[in-house]
N, C-alpha and C positions, 0 to 999 in steps of 0.2 A: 628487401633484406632488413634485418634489426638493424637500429642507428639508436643508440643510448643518445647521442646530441639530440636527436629530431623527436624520438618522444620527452625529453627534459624538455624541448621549447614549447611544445605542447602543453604539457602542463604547468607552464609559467605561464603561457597565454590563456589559459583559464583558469589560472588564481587571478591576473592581469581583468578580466574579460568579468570577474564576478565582483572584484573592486572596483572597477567602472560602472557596474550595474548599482549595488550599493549606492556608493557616491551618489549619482543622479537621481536615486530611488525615491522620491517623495516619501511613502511610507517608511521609516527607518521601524517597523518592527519586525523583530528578528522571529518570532514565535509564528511563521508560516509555513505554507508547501515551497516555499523559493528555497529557501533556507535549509530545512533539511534534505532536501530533493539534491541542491549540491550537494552538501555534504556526503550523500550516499553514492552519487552520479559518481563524484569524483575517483572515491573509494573503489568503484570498483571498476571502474575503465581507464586511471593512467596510476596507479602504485606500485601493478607489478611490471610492467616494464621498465620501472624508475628505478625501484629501488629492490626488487625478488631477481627481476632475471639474470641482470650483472652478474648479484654472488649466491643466489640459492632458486637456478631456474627450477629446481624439480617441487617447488615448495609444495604441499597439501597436491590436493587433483594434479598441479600443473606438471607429474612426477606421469601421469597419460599422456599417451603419444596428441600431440595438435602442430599445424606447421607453423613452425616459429619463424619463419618467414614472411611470417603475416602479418607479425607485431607490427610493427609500424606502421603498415597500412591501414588497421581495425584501427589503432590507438586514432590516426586522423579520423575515418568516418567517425570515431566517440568525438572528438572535437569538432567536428564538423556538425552533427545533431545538436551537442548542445548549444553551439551559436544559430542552430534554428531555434530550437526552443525558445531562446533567448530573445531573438526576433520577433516572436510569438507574441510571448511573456512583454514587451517592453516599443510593440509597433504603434501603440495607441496612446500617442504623447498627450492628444489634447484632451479639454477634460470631456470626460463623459456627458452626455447630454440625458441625463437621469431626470425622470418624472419623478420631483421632490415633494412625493407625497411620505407619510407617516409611514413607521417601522411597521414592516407586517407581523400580525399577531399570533401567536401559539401561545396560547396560555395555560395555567399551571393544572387546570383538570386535564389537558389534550397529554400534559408530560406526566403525570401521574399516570395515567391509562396508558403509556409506552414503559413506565417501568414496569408497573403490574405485571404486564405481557413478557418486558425480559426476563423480571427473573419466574416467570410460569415454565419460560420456556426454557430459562437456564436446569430447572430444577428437572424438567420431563426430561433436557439432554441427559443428566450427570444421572439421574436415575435409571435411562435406558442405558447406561455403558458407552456412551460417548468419551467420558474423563479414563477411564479403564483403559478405553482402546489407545487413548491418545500414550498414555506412559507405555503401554507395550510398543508402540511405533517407535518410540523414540528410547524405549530399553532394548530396539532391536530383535524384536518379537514379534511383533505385529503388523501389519499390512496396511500401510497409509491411504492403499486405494480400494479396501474395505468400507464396502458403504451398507447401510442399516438403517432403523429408523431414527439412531441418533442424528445420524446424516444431514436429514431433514429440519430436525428439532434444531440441528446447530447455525444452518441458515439462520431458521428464523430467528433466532437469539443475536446472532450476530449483528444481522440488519437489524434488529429494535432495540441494541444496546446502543448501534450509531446512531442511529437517530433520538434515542434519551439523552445521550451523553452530549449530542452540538446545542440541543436547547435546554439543557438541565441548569446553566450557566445566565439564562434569561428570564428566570425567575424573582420573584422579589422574596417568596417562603424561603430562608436563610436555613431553618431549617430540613425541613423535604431537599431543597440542595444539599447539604452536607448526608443524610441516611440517603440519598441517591448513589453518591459519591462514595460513600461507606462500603456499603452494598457495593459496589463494581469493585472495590478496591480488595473487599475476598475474594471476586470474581475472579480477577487477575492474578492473585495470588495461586488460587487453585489453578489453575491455567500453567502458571508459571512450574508450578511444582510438578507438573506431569514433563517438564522439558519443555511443551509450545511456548514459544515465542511471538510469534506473526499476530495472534489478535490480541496478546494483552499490549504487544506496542502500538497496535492500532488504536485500542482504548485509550493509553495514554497519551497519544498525538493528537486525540481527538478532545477530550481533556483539558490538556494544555493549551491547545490552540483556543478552545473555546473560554476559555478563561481571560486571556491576553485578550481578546476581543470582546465580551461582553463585560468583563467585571472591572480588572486596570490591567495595564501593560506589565511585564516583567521588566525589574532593572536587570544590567549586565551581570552582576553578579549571580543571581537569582539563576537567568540562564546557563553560567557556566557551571553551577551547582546541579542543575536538572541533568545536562547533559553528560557529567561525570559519573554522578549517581546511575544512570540508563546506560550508560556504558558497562558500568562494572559490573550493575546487573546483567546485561545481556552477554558478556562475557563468560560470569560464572556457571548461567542458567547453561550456556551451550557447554563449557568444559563438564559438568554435574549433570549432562540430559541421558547421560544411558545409563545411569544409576536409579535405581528406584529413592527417590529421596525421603521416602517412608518410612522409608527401612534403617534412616541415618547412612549410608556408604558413602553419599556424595563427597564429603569430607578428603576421605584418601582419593577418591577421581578428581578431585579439583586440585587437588596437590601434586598428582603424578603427571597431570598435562600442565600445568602453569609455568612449563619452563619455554618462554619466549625468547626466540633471538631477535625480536623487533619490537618495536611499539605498533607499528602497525597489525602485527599478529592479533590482535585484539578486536579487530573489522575483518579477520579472515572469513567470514561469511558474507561478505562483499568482495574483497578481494576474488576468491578464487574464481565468483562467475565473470569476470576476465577472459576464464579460458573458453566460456559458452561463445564470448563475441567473436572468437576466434574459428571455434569449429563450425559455426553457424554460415561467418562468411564464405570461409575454404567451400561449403557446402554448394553456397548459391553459386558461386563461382564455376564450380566445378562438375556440379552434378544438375541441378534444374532450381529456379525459384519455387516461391509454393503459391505466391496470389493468395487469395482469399481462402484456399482450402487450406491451409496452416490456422485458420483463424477462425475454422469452422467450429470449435468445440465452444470459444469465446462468444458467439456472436449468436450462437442459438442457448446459451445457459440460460439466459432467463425464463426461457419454456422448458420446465419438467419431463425429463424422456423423449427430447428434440434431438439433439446428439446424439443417443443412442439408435433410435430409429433413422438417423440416418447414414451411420458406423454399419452400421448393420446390414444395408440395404447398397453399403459402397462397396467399390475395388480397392480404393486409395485405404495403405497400411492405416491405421488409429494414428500412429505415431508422425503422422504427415498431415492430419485434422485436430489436432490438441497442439495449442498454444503452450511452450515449453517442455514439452517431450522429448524434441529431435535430437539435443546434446544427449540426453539417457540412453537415448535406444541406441545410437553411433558406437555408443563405447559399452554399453552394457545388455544390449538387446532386450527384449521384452521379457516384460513379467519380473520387470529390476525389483528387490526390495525396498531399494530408497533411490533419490534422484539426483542428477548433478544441478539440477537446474537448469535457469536460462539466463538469456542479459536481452534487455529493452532496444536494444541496439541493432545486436545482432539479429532479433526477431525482426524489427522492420525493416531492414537488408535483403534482409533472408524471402520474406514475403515481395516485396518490386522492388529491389536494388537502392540504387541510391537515392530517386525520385521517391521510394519509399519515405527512407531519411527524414528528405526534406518536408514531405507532408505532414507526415505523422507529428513529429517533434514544434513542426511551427504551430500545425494543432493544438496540441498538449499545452504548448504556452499560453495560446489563442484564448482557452476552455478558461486555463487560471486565472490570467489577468479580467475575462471576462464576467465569473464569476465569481469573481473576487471583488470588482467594482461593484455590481449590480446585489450582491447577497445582503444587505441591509434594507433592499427594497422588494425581492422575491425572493419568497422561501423557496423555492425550487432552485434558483443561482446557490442558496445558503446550502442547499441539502448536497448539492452537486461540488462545490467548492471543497465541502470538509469530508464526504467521503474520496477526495481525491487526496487530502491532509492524511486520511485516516493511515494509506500506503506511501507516505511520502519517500520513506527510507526503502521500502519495498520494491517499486516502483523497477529502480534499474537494473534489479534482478526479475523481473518479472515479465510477461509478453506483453507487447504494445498495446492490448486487447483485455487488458486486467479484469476479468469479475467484473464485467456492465450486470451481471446479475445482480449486485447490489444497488447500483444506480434506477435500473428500473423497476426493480420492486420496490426500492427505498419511494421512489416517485410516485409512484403510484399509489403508495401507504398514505403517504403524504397528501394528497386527491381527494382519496377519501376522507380524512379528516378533515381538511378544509373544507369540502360537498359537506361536510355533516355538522360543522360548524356554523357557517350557512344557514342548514336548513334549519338548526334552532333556535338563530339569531331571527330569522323570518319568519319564525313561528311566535318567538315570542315579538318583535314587535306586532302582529298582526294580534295576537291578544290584547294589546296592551290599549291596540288602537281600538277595538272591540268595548274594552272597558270605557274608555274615555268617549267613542262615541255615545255608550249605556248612560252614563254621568250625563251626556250633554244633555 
């Protein structure tokens, strides 16, 4: 049953549970995946049963049938994940036993030749109608799961703007740094203006974080300034996303939804997938778990028309093999025009129960603290670490199972350019040695 006491204690035990973390934290910078990952974690797994259901249970989505007799129960497994997490994150007290050899090397021709490539492949997207489609989706026109050659183009823009943007920042060219930065910052802009949100915050988290760690730390203030400023952005962009902002209209839509009964209303894009952790459990409960085939669409992305050919060739509905679906099609059956989402929670619940839970989440901490310690000695810890930053805020609306498309092509990218580095480093000492034996 709902108990307004037992979810409060909850969420006193992890504000309780993230200042003990702090506290003992060695690293006190706040410009990480810890830090905003609560932040969002929090947001949308204990608000609205603290402070919506009280006095406005029917708020946004939560106005759809889900059993509200569950609240209490989901709210514990979210508190009960993120003290694995936490686990994760915070099991490996003593120090690292790191081979203290030199900072590993990408230097500034390797990140020239990754901008290049962005913006090639920015310009092929927005030139095939990838920018077009995206304001129609979110003017409420268009079909989000409309795929094209933009499709493609937008991958690969994606993963090679991560990867420009975590080493743009480890350069010594002050300038080629700032026209990098330039450059992504109309990227985002345009981005912003079609409505999309999800990659220009990625870019900026990537951004940020890489700043904080290669150039100097942010003071407090600095942070509380970033973090107001991204708020009111991402506030307005969503009040102003089904207006075509081209056209000037946004103005009166951002006027005519700005009327808040909360401060919280302002992270209502977190809040509401709340009610995903809800229908997700009811689900496992009550109807069957999923195992691995919930995880089926995540776990073959990184192969091109793997998922398809094997949708294809199943029994199992699509909506039972795609990581985040299952809230959609529950309440809105196939062929939705837009989606309720999911929550990270209720996905690893949903796929083995509780054992779920526990794995996944101590993982996920495991992954951070691990490649967090190690990423100033392996570009592969580095490249892994900050495409987990890139979704920090995404993360717990998202399936347990996020986009590894991006981690293993991003790897792989990365492969090759080290092999290729390499082979011209050994090419030219092997001349050099050439010369000097000729000399001797």
């Amino acid at each position: 049953y709902y108990s307004y006491e037992f979810c409060s204690a909850l969420l006193i035990l992890y504000i309780v549970q993230n200042v003990i973390y702090w506290m003992t934290k060695k690293d006190k910078n706040l410009v990480c995946f810890e830090f905003f990952f609560l932040i969002a974690f929090g947001l949308t797994n204990f608000i609205y049963p603290v402070v919506y259901y009280p006095t406005n249970s029917s708020y946004t989505i939560f106005d759809m049938p889900f059993n509200e007799l569950l609240i209490s129960k989901c709210t514990a497994i979210a508190y009960f994940a993120y003290s694995c997490y936490l686990l994760g994150i915070s099991q490996i007290r003593k120090e690292e036993n790191l081979q203290k050899e030199a900072f590993f090397v990408f230097d500034e021709r390797q990140i020239k030749i990754l901008f290049f490539i962005t913006l090639t492949c920015f310009i092929l997207y927005a030139a095939s109608g990838g920018l077009a489609q995206l304001q129609s989706v979110y003017s409420g026109e268009g079909d989000i799961r409309e795929v094209g050659l933009f499709s493609y183009l937008n991958n690969l823009f994606v993963i090679f703007c991560y990867l420009m943007l975590m080493f743009n920042f480890r350069q010594k060219n002050k300038r080629n740094m700032m026209i990098y930065m330039i450059s992504v910052l109309i990227i985002i802009v345009l981005f912003l203006m079609t409505g999309s949100r999800t990659q220009a915050l990625a870019f900026a988290l990537i951004s940020i974080t890489s700043f904080g760690i290669n150039v100097r730390r942010f003071k407090a203030f600095e942070i509380l300034i970033i973090i107001v400023v991204g708020v009111f952005l991402m506030v307005f962009i969503a009040l102003a996303r089904v207006s075509n902002v081209l056209e000037g209209d946004w103005v009166s839509e951002v006027q005519s939804k700005s009327d808040f009964t909360s401060s919280f209303d302002m992270f209502s894009d977190l809040v509401t997938n709340n009610r995903n952790l809800y229908v997700l459990v009811d689900y496992a409960d009550n109807v069957e778990h999923t195992y691995f085939n919930g995880m089926l669409s995540d776990i073959t992305s990184p192969v091109p028309g793997l998922f398809s050919a094997i949708a294809n060739n199943s029994d199992l509905p699509v909506e039972l093999m795609t990581g985040g679906a299952l809230p959609t099609y529950l309440e809105l059956g196939e062929d939705s025009a837009w989606g309720l989402g999911t929550n990270m929670v209720g996905e690893a619940y949903l796929a083995f129960g509780m054992p779920g839970v526990i794995i996944f989440f101590f993982a996920l901490g495991w992954i951070i603290r691990k490649t967090n310690a190690t990423k100033d000695y392996n570009i592969y810890s580095y490249v892994v670490y900050f495409l987990f930053v890139s979704h920090a805020v995404f993360y717990p609306r998202a399936p347990i199972l996020y986009n590894p498309r991006n981690i293993v092509w991003s790897l792989i990218i990365i492969y090759f350019f080290m092999a290729l580095r390499k082979i011209r480093k050994d090419t030219k000492t092997k001349k050099d040695d050439l010369t000097d034996s000729l000399l001797t």
